[in-house]
DSSP file (Angstrom, degrees, kcal/mol; ACC not computed):
  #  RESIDUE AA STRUCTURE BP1 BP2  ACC     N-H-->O    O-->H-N    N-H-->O    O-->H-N    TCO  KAPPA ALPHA  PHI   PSI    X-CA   Y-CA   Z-CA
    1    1 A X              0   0    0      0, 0.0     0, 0.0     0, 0.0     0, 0.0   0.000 360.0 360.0 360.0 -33.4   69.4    5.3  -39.5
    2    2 A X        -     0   0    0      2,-0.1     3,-0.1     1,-0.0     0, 0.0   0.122 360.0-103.1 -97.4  31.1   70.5    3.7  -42.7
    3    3 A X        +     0   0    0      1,-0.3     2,-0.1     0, 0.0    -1,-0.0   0.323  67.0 153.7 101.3  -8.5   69.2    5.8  -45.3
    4    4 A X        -     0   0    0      1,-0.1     2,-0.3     0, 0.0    -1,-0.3  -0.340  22.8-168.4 -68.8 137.7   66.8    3.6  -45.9
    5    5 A X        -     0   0    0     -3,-0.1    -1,-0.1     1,-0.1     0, 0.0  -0.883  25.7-104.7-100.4 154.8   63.6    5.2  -47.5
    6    6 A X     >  -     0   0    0     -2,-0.3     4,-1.3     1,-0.2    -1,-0.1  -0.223  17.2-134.0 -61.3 177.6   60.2    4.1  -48.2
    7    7 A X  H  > S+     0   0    0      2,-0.1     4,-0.6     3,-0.1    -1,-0.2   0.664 109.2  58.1 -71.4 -11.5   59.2    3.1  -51.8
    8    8 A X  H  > S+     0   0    0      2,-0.2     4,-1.0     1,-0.2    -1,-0.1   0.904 108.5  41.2 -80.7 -48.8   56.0    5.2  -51.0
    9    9 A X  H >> S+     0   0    0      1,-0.3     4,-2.8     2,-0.2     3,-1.2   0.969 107.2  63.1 -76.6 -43.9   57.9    8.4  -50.2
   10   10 A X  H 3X S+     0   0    0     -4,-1.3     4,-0.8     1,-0.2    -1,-0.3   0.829 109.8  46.8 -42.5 -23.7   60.6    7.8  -53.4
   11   11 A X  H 3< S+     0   0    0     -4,-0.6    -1,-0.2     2,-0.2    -2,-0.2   0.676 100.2  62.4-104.3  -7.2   57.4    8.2  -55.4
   12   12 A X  H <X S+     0   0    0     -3,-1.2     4,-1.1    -4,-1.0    -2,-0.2   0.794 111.9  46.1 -58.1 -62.1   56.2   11.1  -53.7
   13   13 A X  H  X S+     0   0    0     -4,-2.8     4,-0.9     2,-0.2    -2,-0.2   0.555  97.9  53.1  10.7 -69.9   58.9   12.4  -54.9
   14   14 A X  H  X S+     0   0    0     -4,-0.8     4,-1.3    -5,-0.2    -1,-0.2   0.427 110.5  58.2-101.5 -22.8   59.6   11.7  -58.2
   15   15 A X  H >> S+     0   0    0      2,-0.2     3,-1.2     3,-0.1     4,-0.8   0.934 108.8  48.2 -72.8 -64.9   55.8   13.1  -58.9
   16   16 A X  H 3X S+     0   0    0     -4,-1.1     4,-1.8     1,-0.3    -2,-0.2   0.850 108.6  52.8 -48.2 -46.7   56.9   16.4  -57.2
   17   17 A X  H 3< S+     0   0    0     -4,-0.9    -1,-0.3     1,-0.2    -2,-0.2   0.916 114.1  40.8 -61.2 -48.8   59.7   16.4  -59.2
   18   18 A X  H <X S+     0   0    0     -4,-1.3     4,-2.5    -3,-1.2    -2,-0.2   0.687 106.1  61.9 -65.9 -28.3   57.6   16.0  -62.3
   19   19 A X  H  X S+     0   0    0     -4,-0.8     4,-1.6     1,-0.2    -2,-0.2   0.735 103.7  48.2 -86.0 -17.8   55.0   18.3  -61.5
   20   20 A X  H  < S+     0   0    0     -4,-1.8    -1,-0.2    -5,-0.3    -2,-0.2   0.471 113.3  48.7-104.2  12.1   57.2   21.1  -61.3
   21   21 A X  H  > S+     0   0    0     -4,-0.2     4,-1.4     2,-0.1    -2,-0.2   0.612 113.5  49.4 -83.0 -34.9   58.7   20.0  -64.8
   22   22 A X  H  < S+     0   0    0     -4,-2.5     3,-0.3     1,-0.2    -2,-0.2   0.950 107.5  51.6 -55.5 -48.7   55.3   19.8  -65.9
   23   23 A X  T  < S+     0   0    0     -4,-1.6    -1,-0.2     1,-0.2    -3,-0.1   0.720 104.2  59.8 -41.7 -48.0   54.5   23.2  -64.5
   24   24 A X  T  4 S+     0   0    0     -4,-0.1    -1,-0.2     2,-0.0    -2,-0.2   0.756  81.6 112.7 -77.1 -32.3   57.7   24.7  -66.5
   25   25 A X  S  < S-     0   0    0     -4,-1.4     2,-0.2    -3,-0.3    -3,-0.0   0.072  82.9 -93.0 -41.1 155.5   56.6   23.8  -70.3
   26   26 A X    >   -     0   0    0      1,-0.1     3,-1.3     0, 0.0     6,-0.3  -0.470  36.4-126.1 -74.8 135.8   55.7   26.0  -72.9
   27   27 A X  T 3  S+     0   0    0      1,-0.2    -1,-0.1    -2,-0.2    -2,-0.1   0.747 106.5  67.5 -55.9 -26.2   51.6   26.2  -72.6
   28   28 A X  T 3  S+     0   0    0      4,-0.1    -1,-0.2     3,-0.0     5,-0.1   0.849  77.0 109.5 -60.0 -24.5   51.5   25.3  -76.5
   29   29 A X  S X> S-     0   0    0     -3,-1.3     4,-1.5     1,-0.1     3,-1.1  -0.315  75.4-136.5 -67.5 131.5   52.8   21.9  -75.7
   30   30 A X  H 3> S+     0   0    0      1,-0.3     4,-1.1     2,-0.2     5,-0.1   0.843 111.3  54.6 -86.3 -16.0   50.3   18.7  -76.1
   31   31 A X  H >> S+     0   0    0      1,-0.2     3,-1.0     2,-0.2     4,-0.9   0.964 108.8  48.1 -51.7 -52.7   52.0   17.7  -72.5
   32   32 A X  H <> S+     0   0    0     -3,-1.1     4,-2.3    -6,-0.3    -2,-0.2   0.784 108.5  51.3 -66.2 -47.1   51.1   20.8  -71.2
   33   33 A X  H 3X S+     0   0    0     -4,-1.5     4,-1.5     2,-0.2    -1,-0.2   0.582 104.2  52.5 -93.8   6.0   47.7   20.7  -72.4
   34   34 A X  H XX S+     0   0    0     -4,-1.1     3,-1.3    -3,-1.0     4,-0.8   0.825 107.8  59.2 -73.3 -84.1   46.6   17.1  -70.9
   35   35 A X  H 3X S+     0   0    0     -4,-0.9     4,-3.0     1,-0.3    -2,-0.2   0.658 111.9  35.1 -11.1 -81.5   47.8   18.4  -67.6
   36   36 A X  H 3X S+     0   0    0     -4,-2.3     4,-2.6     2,-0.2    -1,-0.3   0.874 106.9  64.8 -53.0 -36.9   45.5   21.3  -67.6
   37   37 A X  H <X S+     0   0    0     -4,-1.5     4,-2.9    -3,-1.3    -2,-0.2   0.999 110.9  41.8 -36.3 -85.2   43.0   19.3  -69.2
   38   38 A X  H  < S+     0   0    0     -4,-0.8    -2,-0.2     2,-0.2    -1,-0.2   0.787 106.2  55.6  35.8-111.8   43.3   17.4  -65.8
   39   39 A X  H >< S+     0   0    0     -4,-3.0     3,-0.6    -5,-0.4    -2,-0.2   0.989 109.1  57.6 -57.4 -72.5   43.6   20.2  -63.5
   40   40 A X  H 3< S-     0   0    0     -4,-2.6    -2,-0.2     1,-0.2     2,-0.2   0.607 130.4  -7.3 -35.6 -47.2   40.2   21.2  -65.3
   41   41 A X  T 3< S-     0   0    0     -4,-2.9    -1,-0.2    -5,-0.1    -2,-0.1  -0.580  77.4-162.6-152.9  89.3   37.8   18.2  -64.8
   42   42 A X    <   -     0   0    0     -3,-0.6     2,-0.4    -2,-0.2    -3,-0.1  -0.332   5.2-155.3 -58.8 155.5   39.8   15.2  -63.1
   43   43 A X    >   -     0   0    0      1,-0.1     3,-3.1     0, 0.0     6,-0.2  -0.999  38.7 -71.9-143.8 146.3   38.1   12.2  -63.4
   44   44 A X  T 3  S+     0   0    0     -2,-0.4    -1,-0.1     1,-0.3     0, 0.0   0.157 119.4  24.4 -36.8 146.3   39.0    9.2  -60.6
   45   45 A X  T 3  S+     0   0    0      1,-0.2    -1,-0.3     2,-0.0     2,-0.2   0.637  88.8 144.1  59.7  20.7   42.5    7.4  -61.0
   46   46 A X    X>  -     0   0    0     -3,-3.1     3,-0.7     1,-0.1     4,-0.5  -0.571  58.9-128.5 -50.8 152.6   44.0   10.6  -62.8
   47   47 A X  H 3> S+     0   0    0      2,-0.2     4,-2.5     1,-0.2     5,-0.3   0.709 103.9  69.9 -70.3 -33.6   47.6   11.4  -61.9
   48   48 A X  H 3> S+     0   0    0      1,-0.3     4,-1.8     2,-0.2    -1,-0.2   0.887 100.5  45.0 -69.9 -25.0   46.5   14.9  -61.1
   49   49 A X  H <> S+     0   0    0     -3,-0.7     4,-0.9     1,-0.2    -1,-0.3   0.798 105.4  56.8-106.6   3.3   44.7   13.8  -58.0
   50   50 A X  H  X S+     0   0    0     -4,-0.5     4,-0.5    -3,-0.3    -1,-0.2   0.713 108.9  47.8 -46.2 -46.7   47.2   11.7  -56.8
   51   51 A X  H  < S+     0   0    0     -4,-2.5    -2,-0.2     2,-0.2    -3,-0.1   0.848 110.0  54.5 -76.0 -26.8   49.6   14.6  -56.8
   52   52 A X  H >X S+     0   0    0     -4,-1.8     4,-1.2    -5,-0.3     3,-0.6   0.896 114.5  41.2 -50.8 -51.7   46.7   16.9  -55.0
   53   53 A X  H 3X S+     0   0    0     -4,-0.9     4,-1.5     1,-0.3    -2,-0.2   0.644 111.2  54.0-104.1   3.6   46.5   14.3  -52.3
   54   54 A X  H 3< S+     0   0    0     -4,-0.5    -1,-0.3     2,-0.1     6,-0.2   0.470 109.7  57.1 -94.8  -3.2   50.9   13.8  -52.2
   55   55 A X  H X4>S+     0   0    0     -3,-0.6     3,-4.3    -5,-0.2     5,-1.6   0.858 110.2  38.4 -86.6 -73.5   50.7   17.8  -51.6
   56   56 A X  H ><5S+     0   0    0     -4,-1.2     3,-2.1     1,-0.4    -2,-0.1   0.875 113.0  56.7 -13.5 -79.6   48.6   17.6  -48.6
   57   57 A X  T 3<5S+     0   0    0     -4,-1.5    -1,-0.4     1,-0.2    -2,-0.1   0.227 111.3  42.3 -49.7   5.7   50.3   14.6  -47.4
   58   58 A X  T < 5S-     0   0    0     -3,-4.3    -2,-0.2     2,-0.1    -1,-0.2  -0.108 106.6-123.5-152.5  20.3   53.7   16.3  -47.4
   59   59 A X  T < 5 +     0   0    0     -3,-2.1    -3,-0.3     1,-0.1    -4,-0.1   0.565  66.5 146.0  77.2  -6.5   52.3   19.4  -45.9
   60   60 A X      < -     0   0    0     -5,-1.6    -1,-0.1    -6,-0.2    -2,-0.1  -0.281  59.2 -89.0-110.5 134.2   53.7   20.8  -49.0
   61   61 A X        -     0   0    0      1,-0.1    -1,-0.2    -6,-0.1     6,-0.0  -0.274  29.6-157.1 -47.6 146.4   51.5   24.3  -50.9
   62   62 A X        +     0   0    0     -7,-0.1     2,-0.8     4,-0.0    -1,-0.1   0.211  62.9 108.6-109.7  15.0   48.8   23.1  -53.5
   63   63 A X     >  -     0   0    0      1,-0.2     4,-1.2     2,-0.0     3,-0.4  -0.863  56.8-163.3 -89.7 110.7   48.8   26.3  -55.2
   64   64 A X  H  > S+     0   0    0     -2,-0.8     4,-1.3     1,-0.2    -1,-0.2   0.582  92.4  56.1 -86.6  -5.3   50.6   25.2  -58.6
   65   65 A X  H  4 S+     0   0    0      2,-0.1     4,-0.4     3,-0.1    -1,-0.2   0.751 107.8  45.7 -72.2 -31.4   51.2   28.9  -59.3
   66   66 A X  H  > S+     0   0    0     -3,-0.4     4,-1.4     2,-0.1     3,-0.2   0.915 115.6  54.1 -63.4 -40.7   52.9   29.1  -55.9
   67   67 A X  H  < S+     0   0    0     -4,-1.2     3,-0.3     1,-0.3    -3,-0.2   0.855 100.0  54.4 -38.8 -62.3   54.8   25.6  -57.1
   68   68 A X  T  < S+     0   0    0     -4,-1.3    -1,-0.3     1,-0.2    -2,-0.1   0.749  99.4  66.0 -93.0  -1.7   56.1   26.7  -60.2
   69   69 A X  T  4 S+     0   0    0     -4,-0.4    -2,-0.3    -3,-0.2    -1,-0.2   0.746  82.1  94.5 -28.1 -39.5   58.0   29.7  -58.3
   70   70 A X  S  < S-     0   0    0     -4,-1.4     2,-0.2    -3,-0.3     0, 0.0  -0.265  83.7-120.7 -91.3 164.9   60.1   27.6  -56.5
   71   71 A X     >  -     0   0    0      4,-0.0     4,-1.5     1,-0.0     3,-0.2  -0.276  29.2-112.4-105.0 175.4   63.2   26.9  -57.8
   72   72 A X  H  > S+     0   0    0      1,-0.2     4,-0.6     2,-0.2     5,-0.1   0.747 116.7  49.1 -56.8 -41.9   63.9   23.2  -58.5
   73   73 A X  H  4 S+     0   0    0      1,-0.2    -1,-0.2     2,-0.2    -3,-0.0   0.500 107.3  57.5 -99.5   8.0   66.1   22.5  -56.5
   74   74 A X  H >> S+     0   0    0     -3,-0.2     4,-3.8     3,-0.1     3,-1.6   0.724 107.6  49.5 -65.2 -78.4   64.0   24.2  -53.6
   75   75 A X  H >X S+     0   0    0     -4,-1.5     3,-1.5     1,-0.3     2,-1.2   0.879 106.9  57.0 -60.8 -88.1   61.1   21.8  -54.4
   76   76 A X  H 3< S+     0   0    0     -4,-0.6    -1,-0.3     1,-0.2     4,-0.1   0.350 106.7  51.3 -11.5 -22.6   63.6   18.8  -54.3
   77   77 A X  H <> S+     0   0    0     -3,-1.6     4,-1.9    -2,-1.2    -1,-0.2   0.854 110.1  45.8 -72.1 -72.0   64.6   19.8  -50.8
   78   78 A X  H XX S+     0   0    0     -4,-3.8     4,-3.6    -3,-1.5     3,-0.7   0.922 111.7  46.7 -68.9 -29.4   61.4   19.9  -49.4
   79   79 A X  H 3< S+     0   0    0     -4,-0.8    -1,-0.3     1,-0.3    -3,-0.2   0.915 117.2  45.2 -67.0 -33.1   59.9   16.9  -50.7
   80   80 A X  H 34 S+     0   0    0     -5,-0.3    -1,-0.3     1,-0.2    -2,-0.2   0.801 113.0  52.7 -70.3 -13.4   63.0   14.9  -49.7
   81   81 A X  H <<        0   0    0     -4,-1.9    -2,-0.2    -3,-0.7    -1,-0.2   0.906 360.0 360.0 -89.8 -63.8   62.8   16.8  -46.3
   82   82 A X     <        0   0    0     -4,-3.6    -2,-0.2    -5,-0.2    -3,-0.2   0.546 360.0 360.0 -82.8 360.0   58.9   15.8  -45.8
């Protein structure tokens, strides 16, 4: 009733929010190519599978080709929404 949110979900968040910035770079880019690196063979306490298991948890698709469709301000909805 007062607005309050958890810290859990604010960071839930702010990943989603990143992954679909990540998602929008130019493939040349060395950002661009950790990230796939990544996606390609994750290795425990990577960021990639933290965002795999904050997809899940928020119901949310985990298809990052569906992902980077969505508009921005789209994604931002639903993750504040779930």
């Amino acid at each position: 009733e007062l607005g309050c949110v958890s810290v859990r979900f604010k960071l839930m968040a702010r990943r989603m929010n990143y992954l679909q910035y990540l998602l929008k770079l130019n493939e040349n880019e060395l950002l661009w190519k950790v990230f796939e690196a990544q996606c390609r063979s994750p290795v425990k306490g990577d960021w990639i599978l933290k965002v795999k298991e904050d997809l899940v948890k928020l119901n949310l698709p985990t298809d990052f080709n569906e992902i980077k469709g969505m508009t921005k301000m789209l994604s931002k909805n639903l993750s504040k929404r779930k």
